[in-house]
C-alpha positions in Angstrom: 0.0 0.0 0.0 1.0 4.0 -0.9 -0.4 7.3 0.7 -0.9 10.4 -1.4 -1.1 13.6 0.1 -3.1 15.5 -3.0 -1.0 19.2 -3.2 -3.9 20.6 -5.5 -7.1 20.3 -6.1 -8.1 17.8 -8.4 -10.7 14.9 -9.8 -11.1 11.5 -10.0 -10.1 11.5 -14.3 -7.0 14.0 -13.7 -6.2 11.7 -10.7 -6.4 9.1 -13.3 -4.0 10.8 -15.3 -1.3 11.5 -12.6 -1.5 7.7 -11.2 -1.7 5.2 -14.1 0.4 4.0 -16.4 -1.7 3.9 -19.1 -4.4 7.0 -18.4 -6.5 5.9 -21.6 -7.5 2.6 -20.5 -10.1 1.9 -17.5 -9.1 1.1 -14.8 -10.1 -1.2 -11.9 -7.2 0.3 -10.0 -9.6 3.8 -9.3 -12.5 1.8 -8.2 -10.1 0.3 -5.4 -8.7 3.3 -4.9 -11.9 4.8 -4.1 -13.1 1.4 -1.9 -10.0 2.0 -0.1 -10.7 5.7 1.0 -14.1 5.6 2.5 -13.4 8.7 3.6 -13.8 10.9 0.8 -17.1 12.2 0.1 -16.6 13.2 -3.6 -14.3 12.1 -6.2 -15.0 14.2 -8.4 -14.1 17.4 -5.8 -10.9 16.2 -4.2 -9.7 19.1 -1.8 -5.9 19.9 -1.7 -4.3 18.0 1.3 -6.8 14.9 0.4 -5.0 11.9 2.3 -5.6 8.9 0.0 -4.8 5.2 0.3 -3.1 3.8 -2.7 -3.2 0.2 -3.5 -0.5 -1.8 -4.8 -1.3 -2.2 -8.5 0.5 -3.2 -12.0 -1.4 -0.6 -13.4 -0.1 2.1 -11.2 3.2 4.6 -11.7 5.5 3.1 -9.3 7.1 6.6 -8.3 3.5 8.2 -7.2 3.1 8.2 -3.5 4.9 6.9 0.0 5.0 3.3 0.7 2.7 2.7 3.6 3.8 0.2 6.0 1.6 -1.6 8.4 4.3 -0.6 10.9 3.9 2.9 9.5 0.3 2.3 10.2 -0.1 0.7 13.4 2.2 3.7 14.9 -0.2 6.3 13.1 -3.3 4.4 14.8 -1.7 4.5 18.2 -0.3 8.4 17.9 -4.2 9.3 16.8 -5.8 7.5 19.4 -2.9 9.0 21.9 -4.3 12.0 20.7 -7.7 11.4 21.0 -7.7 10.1 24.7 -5.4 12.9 25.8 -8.6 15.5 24.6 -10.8 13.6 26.4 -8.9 13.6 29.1 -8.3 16.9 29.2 -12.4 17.4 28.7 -12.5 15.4 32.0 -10.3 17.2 33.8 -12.8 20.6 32.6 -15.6 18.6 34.0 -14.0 17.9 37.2 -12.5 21.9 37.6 -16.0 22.8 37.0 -17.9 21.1 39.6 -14.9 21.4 42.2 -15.5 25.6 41.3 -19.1 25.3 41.6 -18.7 23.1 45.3 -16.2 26.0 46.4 -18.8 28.8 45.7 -21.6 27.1 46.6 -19.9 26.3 50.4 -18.8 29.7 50.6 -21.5 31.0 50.0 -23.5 28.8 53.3 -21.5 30.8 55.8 -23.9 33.2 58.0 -21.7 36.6 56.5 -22.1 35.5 53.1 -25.9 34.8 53.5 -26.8 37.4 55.1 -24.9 39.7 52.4 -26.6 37.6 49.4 -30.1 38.2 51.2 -29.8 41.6 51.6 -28.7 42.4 48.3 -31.7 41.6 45.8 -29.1 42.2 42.4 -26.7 39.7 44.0 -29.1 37.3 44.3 -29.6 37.4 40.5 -26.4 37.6 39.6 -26.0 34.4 41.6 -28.7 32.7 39.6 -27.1 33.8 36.8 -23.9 32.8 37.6 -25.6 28.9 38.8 -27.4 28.8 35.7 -24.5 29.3 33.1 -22.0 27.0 35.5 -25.1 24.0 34.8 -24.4 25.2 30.9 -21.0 25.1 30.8 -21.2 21.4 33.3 -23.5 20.1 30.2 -21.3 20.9 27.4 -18.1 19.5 29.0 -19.9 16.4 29.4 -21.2 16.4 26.0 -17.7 17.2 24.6 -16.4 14.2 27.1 -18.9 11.8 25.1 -18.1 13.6 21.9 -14.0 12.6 22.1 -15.1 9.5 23.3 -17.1 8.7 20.3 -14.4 10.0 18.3 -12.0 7.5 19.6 -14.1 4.9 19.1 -14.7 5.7 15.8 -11.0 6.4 14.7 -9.8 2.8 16.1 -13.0 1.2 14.6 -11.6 2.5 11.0 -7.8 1.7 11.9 -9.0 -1.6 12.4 -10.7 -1.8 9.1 -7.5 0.0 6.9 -5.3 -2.3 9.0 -7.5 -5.4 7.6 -7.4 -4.0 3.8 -4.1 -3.9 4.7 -4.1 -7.8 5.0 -3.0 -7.0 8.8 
């Protein structure tokens, strides 16, 4: 297997042209090529800095991408999903600052001085509504983006796993 990074913008004929061989004859080769890339949306609208997978193919310029090895592979899979875990972590660790903050205030604000100051101050009251509110806002999205990364990673090994097995690994 190759990997093509695409420097321009291009389509799935002038792709054609740039990969095979032989441009003017059909080609199998750019079905698997787009079986192999599940990926991309459109072949016909290939964005510059498109990642592609390349099979290995007769048909095929031999000088036209990087070999892709499944060691290559494997320690792209593992630095992704690194990656991955390390923003959900880091989502965690939001969640937990958050509700720690919240506790803090919250306790603070029990203490007879700080009560009787809150009570006798009807804009402070609001404020601390306010305040309450947009901490229960900010406690939902962390958690949302929490489940988001966690999705993500799930999803990311799910198609490592898949590349690694058209990959005959």
């Amino acid at each position: 297997m190759r990997i093509l990074n695409l420097k321009t913008p291009t389509d799935l004929n002038t792709l054609g042209n740039t990969l095979l061989k032989d441009p003017s004859a059909t080609s199998a080769t750019l079905e698997r090529i787009k079986a192999l890339n599940p990926h991309v949306a459109d072949f016909q609208r290939l964005a510059a800095g498109t990642v592609l997978i390349l099979p290995d193919a007769a048909d095929l310029k031999p000088d036209v991408g990087s070999a892709l090895g499944a060691e290559g592979f494997g320690d792209l899979a593992l630095k992704a999903s690194s990656g991955i875990r390390a923003l959900a972590t880091r989502a965690a660790n939001r969640l937990d600052t958050l509700v720690a903050d919240h506790a803090a205030v919250k306790d603070s604000l029990k203490a007879a001085a700080a009560k009787r100051l809150v009570e006798s101050d009807p804009l402070l009251v609001q404020r601390l509504k306010a305040v309450d509110a947009q901490f229960k806002i900010d406690q939902k999205a962390a958690k949302e983006k929490k489940a988001q990364f966690d999705e993500i990673q799930k999803a990311a090994e799910e198609a490592f796993k898949r590349l690694l097995k058209l990959l005959g690994q």
